[in-house]
PyMOL Python script that loads the backbone (N, CA, C, O; Angstrom):
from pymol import cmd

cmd.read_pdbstr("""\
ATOM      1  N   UNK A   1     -12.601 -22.051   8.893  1.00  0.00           N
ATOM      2  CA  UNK A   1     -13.061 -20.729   8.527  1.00  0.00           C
ATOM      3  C   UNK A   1     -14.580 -20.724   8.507  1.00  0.00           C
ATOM      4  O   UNK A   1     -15.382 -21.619   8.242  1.00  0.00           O
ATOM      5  N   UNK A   2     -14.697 -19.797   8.767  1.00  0.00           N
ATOM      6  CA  UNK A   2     -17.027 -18.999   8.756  1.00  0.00           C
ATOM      7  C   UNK A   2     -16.913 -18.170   7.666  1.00  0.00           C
ATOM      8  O   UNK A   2     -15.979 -17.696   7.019  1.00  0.00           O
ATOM      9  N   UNK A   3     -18.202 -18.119   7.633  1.00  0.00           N
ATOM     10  CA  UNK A   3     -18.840 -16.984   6.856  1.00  0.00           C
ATOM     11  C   UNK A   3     -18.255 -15.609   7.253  1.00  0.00           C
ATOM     12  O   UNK A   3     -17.696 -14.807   6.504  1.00  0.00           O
ATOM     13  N   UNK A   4     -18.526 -15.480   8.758  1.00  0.00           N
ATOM     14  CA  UNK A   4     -18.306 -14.761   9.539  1.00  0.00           C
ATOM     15  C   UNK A   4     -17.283 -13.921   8.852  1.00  0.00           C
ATOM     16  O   UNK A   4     -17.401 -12.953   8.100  1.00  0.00           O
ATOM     17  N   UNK A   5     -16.081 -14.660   9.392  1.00  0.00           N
ATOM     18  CA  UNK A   5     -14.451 -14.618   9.049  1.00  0.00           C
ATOM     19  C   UNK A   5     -14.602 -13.366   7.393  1.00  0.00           C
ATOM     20  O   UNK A   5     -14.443 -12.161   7.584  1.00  0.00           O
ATOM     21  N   UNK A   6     -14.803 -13.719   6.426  1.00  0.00           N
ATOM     22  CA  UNK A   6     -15.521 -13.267   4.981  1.00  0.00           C
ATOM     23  C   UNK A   6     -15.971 -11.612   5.267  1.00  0.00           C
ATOM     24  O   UNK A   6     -15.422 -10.553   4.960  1.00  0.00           O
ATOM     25  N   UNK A   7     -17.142 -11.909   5.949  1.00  0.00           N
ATOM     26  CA  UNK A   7     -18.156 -10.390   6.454  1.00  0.00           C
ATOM     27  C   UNK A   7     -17.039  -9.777   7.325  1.00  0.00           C
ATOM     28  O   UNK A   7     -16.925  -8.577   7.075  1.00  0.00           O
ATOM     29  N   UNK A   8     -16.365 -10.118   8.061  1.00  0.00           N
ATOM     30  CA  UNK A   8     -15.511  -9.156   9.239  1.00  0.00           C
ATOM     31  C   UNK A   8     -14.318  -8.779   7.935  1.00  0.00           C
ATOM     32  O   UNK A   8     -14.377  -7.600   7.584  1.00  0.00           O
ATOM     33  N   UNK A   9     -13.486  -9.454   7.351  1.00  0.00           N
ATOM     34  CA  UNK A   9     -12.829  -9.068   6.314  1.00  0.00           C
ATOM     35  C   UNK A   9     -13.061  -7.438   5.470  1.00  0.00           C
ATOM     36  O   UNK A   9     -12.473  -6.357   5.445  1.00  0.00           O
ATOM     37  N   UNK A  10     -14.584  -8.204   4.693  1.00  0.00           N
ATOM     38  CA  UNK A  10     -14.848  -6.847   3.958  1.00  0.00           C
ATOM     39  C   UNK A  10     -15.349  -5.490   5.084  1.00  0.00           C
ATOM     40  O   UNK A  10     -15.144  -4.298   4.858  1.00  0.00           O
ATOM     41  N   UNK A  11     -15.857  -5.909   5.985  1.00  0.00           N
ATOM     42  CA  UNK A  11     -15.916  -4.452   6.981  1.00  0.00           C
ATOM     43  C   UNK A  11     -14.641  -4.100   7.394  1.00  0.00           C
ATOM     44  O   UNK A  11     -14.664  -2.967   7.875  1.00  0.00           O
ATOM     45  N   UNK A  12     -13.431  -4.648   7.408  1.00  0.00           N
ATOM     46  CA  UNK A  12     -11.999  -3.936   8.124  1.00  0.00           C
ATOM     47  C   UNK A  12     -11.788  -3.071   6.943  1.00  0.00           C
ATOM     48  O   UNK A  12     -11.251  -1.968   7.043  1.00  0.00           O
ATOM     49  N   UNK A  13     -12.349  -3.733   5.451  1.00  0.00           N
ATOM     50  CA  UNK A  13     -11.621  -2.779   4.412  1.00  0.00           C
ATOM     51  C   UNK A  13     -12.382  -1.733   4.277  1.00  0.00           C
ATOM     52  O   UNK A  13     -11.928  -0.606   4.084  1.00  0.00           O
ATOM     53  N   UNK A  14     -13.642  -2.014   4.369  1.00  0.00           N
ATOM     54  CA  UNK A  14     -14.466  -0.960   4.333  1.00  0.00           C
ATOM     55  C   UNK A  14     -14.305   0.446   5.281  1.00  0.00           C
ATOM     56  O   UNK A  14     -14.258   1.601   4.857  1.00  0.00           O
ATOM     57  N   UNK A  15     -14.240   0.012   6.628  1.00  0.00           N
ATOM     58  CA  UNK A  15     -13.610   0.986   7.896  1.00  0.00           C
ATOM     59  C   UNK A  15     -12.507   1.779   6.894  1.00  0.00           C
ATOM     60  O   UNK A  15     -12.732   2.791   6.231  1.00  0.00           O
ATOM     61  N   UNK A  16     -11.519   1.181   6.963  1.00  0.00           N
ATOM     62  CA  UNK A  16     -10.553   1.593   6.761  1.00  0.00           C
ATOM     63  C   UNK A  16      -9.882   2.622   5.795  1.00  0.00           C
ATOM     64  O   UNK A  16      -8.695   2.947   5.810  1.00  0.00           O
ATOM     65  N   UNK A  17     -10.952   3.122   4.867  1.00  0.00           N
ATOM     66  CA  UNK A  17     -10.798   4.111   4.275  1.00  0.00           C
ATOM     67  C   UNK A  17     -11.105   4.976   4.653  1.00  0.00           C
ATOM     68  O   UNK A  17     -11.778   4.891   5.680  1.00  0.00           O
ATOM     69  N   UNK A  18     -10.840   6.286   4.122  1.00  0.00           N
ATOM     70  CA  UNK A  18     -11.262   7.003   4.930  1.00  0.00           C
ATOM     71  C   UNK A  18     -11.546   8.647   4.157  1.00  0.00           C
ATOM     72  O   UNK A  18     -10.752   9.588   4.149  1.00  0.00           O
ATOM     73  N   UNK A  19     -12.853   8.598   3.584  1.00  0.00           N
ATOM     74  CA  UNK A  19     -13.376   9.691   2.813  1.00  0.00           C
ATOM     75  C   UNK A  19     -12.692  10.888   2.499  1.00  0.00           C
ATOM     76  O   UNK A  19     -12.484  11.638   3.453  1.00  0.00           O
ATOM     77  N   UNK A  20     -12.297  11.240   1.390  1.00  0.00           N
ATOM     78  CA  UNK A  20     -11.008  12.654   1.101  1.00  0.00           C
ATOM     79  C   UNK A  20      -9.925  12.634   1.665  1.00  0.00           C
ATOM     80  O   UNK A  20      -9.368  13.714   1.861  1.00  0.00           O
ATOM     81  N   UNK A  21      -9.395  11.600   2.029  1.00  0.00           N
ATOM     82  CA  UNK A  21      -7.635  11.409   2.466  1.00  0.00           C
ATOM     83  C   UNK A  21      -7.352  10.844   1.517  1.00  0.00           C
ATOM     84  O   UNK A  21      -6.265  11.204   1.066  1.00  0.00           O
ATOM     85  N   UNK A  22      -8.107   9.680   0.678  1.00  0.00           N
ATOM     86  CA  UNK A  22      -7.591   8.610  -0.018  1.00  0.00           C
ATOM     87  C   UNK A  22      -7.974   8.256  -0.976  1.00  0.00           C
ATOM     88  O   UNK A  22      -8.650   9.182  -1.425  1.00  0.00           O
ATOM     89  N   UNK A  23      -7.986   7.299  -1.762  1.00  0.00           N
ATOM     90  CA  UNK A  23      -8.433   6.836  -2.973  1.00  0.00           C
ATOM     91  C   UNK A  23      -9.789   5.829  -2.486  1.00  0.00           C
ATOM     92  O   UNK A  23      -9.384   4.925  -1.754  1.00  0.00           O
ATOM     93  N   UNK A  24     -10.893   5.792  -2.659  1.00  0.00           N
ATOM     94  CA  UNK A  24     -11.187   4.770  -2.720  1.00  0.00           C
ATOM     95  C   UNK A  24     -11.752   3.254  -3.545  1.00  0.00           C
ATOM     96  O   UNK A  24     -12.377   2.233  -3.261  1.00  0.00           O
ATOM     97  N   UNK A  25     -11.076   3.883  -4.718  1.00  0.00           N
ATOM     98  CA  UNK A  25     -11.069   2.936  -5.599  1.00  0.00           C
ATOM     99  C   UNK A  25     -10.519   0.871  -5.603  1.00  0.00           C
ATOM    100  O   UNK A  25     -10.911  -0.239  -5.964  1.00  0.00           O
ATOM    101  N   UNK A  26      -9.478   1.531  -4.966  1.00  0.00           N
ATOM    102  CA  UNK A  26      -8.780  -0.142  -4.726  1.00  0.00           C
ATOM    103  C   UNK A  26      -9.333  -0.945  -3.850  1.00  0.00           C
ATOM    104  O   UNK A  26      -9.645  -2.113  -4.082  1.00  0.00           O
ATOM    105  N   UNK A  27      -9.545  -0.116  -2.361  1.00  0.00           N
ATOM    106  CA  UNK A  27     -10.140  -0.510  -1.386  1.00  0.00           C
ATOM    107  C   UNK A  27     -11.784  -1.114  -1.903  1.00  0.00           C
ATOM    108  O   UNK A  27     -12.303  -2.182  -1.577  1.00  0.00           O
ATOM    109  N   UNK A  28     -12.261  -0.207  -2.657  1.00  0.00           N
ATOM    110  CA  UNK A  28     -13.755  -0.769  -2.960  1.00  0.00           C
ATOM    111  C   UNK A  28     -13.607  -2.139  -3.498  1.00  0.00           C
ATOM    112  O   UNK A  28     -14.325  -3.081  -3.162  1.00  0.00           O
ATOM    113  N   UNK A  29     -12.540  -2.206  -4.437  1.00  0.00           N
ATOM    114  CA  UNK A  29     -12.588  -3.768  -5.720  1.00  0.00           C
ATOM    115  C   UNK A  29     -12.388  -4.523  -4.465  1.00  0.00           C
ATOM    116  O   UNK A  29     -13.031  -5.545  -4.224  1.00  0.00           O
ATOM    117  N   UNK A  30     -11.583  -4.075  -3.736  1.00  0.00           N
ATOM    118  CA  UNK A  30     -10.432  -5.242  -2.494  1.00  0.00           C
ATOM    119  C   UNK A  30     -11.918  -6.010  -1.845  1.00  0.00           C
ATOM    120  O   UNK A  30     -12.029  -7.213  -1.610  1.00  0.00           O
ATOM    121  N   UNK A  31     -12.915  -5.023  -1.653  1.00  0.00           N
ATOM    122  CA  UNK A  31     -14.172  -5.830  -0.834  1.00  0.00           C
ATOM    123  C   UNK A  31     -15.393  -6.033  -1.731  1.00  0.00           C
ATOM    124  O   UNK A  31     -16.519  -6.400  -1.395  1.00  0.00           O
ATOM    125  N   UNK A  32     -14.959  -5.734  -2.871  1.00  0.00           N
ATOM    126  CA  UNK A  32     -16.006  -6.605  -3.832  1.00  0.00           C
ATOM    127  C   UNK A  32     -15.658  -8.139  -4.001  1.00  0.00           C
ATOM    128  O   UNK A  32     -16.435  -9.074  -3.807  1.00  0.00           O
ATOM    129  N   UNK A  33     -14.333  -8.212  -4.403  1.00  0.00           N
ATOM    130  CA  UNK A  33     -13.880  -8.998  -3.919  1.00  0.00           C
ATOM    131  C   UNK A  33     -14.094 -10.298  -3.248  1.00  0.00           C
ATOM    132  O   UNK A  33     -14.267 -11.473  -3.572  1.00  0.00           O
ATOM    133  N   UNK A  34     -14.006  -9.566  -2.149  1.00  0.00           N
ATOM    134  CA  UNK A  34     -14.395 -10.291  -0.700  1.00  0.00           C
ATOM    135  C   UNK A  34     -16.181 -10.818  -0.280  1.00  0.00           C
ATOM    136  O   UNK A  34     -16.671 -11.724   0.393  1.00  0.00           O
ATOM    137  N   UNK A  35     -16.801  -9.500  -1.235  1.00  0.00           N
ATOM    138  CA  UNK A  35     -18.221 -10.130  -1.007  1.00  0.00           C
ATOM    139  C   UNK A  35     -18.647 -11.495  -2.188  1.00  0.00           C
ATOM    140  O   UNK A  35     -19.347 -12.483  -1.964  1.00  0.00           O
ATOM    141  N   UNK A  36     -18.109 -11.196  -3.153  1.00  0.00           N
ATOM    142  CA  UNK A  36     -18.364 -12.421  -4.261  1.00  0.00           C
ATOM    143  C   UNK A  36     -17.742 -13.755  -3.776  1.00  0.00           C
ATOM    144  O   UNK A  36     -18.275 -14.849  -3.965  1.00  0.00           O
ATOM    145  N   UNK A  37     -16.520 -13.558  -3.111  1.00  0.00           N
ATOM    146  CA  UNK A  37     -16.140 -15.086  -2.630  1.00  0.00           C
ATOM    147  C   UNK A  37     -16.793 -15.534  -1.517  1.00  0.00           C
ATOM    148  O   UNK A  37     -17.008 -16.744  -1.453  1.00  0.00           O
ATOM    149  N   UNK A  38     -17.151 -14.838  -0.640  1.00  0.00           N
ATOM    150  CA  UNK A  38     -18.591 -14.932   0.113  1.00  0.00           C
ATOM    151  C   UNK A  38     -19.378 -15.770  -0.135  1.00  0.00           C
ATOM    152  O   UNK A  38     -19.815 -16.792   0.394  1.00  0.00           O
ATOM    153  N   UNK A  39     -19.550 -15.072  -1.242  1.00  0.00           N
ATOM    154  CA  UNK A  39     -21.419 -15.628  -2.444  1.00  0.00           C
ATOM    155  C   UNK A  39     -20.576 -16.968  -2.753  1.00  0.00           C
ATOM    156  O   UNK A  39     -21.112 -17.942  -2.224  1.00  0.00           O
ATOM    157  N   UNK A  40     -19.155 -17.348  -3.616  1.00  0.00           N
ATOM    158  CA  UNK A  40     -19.255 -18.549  -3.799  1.00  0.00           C
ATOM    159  C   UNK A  40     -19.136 -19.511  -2.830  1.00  0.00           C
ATOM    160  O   UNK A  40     -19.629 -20.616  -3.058  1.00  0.00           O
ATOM    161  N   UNK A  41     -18.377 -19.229  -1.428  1.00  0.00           N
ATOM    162  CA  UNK A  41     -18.302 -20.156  -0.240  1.00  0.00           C
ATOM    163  C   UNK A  41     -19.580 -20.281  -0.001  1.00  0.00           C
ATOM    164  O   UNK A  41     -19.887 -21.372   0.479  1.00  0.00           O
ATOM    165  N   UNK A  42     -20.242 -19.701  -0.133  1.00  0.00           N
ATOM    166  CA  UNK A  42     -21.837 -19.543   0.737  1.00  0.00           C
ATOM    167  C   UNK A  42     -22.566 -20.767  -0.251  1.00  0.00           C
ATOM    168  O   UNK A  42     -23.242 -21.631   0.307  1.00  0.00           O
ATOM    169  N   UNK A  43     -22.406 -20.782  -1.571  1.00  0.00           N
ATOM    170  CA  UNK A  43     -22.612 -21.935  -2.546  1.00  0.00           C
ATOM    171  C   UNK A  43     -21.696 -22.908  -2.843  1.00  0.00           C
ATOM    172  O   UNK A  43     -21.931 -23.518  -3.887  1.00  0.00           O
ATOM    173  N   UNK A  44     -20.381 -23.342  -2.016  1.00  0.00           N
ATOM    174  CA  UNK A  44     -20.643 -24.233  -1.984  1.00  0.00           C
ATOM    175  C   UNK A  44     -18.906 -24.162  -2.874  1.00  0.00           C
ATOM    176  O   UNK A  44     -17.978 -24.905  -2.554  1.00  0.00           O
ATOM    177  N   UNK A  45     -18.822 -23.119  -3.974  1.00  0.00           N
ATOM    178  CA  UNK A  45     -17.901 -23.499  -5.207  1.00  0.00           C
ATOM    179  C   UNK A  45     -16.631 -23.004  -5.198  1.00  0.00           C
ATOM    180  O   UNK A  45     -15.905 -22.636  -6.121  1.00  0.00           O
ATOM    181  N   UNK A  46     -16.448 -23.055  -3.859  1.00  0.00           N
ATOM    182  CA  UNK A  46     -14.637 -22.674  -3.530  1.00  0.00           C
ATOM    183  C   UNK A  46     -14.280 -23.195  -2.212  1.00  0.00           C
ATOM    184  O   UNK A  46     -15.035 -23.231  -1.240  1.00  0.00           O
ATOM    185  N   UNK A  47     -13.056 -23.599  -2.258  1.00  0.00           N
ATOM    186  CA  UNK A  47     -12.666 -24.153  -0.948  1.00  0.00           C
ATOM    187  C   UNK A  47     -12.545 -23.486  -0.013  1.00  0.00           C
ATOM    188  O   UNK A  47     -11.503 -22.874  -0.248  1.00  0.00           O
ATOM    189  N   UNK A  48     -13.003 -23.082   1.178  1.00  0.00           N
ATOM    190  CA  UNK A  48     -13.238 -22.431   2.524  1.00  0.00           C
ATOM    191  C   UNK A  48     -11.712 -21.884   2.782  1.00  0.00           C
ATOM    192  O   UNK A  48     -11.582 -20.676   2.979  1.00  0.00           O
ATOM    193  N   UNK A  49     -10.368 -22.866   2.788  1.00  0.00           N
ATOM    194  CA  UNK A  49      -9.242 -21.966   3.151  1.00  0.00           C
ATOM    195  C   UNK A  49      -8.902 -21.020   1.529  1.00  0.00           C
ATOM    196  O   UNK A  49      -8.459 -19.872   1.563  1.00  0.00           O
ATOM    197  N   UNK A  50      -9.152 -21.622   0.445  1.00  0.00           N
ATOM    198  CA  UNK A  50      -9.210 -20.643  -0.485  1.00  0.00           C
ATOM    199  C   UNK A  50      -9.868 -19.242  -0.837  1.00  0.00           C
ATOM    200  O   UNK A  50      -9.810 -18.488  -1.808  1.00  0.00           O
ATOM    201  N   UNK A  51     -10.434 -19.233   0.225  1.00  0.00           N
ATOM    202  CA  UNK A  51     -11.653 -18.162   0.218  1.00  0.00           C
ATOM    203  C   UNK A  51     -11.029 -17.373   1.370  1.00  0.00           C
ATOM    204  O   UNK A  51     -11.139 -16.148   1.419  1.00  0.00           O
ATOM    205  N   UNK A  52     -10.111 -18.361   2.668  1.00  0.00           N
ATOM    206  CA  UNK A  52     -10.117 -16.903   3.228  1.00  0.00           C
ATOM    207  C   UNK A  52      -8.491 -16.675   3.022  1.00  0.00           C
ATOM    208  O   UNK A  52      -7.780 -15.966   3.734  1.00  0.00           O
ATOM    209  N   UNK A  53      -8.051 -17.496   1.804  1.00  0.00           N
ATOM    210  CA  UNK A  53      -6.678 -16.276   1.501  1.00  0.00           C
ATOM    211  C   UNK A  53      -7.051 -15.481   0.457  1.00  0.00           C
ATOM    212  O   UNK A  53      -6.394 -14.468   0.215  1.00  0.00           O
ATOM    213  N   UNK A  54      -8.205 -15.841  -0.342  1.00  0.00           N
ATOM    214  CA  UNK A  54      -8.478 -14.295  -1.378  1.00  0.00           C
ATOM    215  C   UNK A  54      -8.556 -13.259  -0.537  1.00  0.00           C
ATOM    216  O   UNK A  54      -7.754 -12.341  -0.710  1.00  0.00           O
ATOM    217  N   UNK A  55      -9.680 -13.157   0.721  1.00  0.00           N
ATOM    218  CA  UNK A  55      -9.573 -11.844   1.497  1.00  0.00           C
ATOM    219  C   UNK A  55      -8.753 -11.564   2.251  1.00  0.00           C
ATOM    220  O   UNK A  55      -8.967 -10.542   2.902  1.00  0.00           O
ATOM    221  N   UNK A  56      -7.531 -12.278   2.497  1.00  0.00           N
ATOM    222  CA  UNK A  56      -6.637 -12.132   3.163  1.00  0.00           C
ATOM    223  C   UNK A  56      -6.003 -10.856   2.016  1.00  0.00           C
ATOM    224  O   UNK A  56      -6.204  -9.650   2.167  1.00  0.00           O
ATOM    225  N   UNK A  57      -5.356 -11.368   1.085  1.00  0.00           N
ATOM    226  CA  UNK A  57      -4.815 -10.339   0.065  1.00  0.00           C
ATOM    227  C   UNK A  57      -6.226  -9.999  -0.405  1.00  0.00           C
ATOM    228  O   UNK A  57      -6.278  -9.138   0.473  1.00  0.00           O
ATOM    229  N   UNK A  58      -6.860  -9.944  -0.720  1.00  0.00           N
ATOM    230  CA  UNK A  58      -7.729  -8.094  -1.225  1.00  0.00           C
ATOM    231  C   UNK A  58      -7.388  -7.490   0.395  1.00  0.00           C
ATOM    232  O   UNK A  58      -7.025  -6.336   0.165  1.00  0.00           O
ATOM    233  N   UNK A  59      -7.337  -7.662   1.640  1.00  0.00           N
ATOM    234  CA  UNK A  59      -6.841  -7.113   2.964  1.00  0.00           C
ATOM    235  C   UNK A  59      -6.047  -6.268   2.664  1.00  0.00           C
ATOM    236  O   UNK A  59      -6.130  -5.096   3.032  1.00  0.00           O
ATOM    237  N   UNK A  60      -5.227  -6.699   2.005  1.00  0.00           N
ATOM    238  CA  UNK A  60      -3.447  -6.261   1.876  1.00  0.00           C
ATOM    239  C   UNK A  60      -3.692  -5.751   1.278  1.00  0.00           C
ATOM    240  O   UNK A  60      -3.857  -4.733   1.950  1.00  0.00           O
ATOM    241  N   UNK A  61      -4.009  -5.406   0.009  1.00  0.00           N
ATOM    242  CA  UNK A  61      -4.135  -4.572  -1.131  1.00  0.00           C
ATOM    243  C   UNK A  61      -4.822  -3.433  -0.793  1.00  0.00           C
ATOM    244  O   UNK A  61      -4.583  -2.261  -1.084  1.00  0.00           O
ATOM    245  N   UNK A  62      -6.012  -4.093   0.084  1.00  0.00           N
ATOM    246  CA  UNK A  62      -6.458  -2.531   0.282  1.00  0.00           C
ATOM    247  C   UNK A  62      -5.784  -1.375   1.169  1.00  0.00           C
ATOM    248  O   UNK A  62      -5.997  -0.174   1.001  1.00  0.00           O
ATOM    249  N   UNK A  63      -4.900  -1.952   2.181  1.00  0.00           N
ATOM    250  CA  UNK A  63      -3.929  -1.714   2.852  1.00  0.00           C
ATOM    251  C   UNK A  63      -2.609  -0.790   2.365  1.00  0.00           C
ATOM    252  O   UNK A  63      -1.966   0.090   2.938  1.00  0.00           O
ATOM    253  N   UNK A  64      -2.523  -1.330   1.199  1.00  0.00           N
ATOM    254  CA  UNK A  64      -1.405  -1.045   0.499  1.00  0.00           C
ATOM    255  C   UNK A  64      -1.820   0.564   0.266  1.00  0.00           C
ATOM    256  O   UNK A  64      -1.121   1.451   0.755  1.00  0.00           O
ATOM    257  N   UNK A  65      -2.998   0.855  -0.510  1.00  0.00           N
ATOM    258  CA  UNK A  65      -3.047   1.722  -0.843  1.00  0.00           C
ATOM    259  C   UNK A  65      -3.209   3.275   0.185  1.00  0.00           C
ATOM    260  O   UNK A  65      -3.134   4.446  -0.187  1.00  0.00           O
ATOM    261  N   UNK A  66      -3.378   2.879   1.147  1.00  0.00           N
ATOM    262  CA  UNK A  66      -3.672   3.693   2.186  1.00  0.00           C
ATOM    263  C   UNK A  66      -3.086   4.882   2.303  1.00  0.00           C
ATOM    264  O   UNK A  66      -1.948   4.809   2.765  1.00  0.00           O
ATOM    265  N   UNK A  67      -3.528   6.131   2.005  1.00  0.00           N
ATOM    266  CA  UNK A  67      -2.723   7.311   1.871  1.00  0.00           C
ATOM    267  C   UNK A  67      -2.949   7.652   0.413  1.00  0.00           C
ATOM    268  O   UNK A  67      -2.898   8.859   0.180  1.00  0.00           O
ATOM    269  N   UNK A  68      -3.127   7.062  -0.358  1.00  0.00           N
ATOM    270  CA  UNK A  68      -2.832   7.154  -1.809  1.00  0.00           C
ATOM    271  C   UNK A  68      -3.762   8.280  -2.465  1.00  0.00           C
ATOM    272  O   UNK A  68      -4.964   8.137  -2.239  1.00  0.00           O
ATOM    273  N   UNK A  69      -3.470   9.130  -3.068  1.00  0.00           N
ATOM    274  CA  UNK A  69      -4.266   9.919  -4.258  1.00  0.00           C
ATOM    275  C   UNK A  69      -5.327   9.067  -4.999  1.00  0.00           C
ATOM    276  O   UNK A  69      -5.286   7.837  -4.962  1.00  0.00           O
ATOM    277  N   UNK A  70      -6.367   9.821  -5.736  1.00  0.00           N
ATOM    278  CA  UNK A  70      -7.167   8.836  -6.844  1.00  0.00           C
ATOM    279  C   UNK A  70      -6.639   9.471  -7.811  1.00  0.00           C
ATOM    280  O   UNK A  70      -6.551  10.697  -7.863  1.00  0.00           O
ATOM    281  N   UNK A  71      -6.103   8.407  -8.958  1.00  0.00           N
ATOM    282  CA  UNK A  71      -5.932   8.987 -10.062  1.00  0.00           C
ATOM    283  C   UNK A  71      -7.011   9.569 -10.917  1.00  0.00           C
ATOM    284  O   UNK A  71      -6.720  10.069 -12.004  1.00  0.00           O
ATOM    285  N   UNK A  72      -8.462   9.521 -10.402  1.00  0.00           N
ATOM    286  CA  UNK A  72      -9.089  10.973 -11.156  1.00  0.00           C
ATOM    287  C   UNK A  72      -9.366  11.516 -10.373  1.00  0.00           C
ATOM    288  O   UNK A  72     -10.587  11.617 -10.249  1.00  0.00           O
ATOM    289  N   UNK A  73      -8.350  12.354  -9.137  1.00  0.00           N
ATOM    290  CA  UNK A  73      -8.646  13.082  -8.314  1.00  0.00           C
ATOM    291  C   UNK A  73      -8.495  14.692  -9.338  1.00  0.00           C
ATOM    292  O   UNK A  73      -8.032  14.682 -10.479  1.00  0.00           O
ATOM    293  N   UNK A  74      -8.815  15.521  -8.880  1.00  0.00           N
ATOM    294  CA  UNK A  74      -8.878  17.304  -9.682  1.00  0.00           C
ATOM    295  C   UNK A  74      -8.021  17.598  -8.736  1.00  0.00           C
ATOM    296  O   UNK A  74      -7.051  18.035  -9.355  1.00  0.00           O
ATOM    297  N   UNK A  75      -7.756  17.630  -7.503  1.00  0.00           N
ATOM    298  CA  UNK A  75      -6.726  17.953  -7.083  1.00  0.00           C
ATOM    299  C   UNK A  75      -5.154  18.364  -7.371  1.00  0.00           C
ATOM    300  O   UNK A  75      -4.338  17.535  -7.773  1.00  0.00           O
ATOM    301  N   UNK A  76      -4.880  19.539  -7.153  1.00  0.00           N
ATOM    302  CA  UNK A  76      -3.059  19.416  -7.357  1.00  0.00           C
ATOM    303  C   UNK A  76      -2.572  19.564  -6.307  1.00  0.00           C
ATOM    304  O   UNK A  76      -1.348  19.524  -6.182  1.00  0.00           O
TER     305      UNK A  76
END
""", "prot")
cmd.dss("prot")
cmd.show_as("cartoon", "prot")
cmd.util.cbc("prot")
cmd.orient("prot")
């Protein structure tokens, strides 16, 4: 695994929302996520395949939600 691998991760989740269809709450944590394990691979303090199954699932998760309402949407 790269760095790389990490940065392309949080940009698929990032793409992938998609402004007033959806929530983007989950999706945001899903690639915060993804940028902090970044920061610790990048130092050194997590194991490289451990790092890229955290963004593998924040992936999924953000995935999951796709379509979804925000629960403090004003909307009915």
């Amino acid at each position: 695994m790269n760095r790389g691998d990490l940065a392309t991760a949080a940009a698929r989740i990032r793409a992938a929302w998609v402004p007033g269809r959806e929530c983007r709450l989950r999706p945001r944590r899903a690639r915060i996520y993804v940028l902090r394990v970044a920061r610790l691979d990048a130092a050194g303090l997590i194991r490289p395949d451990r790092a890229l199954a955290v963004a593998a699932r924040a992936e999924v998760l953000a995935e999951e939600m796709e379509g979804a309402r925000c629960p403090t949407s004003t909307e009915t």
